[in-house]
C-alpha positions in Angstrom: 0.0 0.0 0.0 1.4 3.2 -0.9 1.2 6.1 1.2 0.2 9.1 0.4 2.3 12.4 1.5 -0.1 15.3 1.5 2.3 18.6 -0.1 1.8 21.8 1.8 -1.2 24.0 0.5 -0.4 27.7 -0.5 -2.0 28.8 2.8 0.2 26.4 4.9 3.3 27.9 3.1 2.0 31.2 3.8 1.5 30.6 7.2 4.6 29.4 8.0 5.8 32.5 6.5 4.0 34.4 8.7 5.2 32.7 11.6 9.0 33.1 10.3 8.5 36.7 10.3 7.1 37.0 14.1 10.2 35.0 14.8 12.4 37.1 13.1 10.7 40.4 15.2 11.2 38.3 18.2 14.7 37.5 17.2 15.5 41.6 16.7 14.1 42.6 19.9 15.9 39.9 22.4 19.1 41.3 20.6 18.2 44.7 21.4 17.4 43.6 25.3 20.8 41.7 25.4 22.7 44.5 24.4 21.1 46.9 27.3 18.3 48.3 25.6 15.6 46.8 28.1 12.5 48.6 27.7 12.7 47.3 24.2 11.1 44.3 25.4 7.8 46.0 25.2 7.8 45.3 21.6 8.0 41.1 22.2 4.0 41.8 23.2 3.1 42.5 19.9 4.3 39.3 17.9 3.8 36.9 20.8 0.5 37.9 21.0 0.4 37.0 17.4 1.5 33.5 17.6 -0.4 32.8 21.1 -3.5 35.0 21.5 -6.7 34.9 19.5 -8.4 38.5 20.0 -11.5 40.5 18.5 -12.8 37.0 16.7 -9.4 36.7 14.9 -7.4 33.2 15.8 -4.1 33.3 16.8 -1.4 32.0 13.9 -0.7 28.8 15.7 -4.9 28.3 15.4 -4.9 29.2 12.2 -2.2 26.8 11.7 -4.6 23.9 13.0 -2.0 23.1 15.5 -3.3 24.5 19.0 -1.6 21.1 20.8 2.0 21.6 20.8 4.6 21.2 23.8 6.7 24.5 24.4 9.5 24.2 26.5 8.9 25.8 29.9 11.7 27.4 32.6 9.0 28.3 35.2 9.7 25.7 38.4 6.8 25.2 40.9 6.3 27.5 44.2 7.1 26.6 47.3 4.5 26.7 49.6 4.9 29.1 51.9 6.4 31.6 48.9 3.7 34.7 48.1 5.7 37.3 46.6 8.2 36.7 43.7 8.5 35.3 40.0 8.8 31.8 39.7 11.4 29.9 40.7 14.0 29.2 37.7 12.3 31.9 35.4 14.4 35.0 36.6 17.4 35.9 38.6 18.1 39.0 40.3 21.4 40.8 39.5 23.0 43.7 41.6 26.1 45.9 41.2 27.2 49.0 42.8 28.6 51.3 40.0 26.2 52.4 39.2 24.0 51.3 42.0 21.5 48.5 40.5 19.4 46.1 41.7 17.5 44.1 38.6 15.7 40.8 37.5 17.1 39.3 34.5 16.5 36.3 32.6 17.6 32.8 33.4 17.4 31.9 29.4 19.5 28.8 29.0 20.9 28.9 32.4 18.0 27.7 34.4 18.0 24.6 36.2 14.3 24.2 35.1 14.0 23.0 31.3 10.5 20.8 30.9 7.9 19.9 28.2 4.1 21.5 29.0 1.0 21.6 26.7 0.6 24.9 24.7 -2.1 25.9 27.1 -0.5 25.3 30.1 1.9 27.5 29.0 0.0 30.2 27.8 -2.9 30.1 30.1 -2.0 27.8 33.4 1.4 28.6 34.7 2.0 31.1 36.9 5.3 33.2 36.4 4.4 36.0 38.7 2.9 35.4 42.1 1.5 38.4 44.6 0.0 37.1 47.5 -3.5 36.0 45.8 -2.7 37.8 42.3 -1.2 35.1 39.6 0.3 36.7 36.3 0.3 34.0 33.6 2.2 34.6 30.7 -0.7 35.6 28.4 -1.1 38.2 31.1 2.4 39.8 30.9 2.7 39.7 27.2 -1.5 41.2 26.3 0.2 44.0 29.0 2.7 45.0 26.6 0.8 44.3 23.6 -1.4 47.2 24.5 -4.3 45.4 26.1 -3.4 46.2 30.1 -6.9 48.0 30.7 -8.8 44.7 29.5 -6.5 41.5 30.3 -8.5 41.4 34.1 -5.1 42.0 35.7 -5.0 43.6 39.2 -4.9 47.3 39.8 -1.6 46.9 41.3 0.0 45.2 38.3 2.5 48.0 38.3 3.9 47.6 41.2 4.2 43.5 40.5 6.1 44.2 37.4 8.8 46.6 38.8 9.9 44.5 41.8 6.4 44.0 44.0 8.0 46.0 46.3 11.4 43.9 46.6 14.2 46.4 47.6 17.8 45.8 49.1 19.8 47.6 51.3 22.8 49.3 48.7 26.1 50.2 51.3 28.2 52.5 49.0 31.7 53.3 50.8 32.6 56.5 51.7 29.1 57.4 51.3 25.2 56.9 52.6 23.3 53.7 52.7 20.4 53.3 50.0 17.3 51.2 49.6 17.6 50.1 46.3 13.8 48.9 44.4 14.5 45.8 42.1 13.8 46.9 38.7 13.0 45.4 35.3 10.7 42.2 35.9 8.4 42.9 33.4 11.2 43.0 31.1 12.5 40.0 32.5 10.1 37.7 32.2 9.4 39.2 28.2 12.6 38.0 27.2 12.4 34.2 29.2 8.8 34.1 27.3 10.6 34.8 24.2 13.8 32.6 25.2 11.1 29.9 25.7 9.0 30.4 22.3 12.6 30.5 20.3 13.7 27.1 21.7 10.7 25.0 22.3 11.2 22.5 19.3 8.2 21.7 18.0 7.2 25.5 17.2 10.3 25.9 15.7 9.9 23.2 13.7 6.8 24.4 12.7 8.5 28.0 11.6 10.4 26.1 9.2 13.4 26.1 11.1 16.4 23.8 11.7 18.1 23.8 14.9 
């Protein structure tokens, strides 16, 4: 019996094209963000959103795609029990230095001990990356924030103050001069560029783009 190899359609090879293109705009902000630029992050929102998030009746490319089942790599470890303020374990580090005086959250990318398979919507809509006492920030949360959508994702009123450190600070002792309390800065930012470190290497999508690694 001979098989039978269905060839792509011109809407799968346009597709695919499309996806290679949100790739390539992921691509151009993470280098942007590694080389100190980190409020360009803002601009991951856009294409994730794209790939992940159906909105206003429209389905998202990977729906489009007919392929809302896929596994995407995930850095985001579970919370210990008696943590209520902080992102997940494994997602983000924090980095500090005194000239000039910073305390920040970075990415783990490859460097995480966590590295695990979970469904596409696990990802997307289950995981929590951000926990505030009661308030859980999934990714879909943090990335329709910088897509533009904030005012109608349902996130908490305080969201801004979960982004930019939940109120984490640390005590900065400069010599020959005053002690400071130091905020931790750039979660959101953070956690943008893990999401995108995640999307980039989480095989099956990348297959799917086309693309050999």
């Amino acid at each position: 019996m001979t098989e039978t190899i269905r060839s792509p359609s011109v809407t799968d090879i346009a597709l695919q094209e499309l996806l290679k293109e949100q790739f390539q705009r992921i691509e151009a902000v993470c280098s942007a963000y590694d080389a100190g630029d980190r409020r360009e992050a803002f601009k991951l929102g856009k294409p994730l959103r794209a790939i992940f998030h159906p909105s206003a009746g429209t389905p998202s490319l990977l729906g489009r795609m007919g392929t809302p089942y896929l596994s995407m790599l995930s850095t985001c470890g579970a919370y210990p029990p008696a943590q209520t303020h902080w992102p997940a374990p494994g997602f983000t580090s924090i980095r500090s230095s005194s000239i000039p005086t910073l305390f920040e959250c970075v990415p783990n990318l490859a460097s995480g001990k966590v590295k695990k398979g979970v469904s596409l919507d696990s990802w997307w809509n289950g995981e929590t990356v951000f926990l505030h006492g009661r308030h859980k920030l999934r990714r879909r949360d943090l990335v329709l924030h910088a897509a533009g959508f904030g005012a109608d994702s349902g996130l908490p009123a305080e969201y801004p103050a979960l982004i930019e450190g939940m109120g984490t600070k640390a005590e900065h002792l400069p010599p020959n001069a005053p002690n400071a309390i130091v905020p931790l800065h750039h979660c959101h930012f953070a956690a943008l560029r893990q999401i995108a470190h995640e999307a980039l290497n989480s095989p099956e999508l990348v297959k799917l783009a086309g693309r050999v690694r």
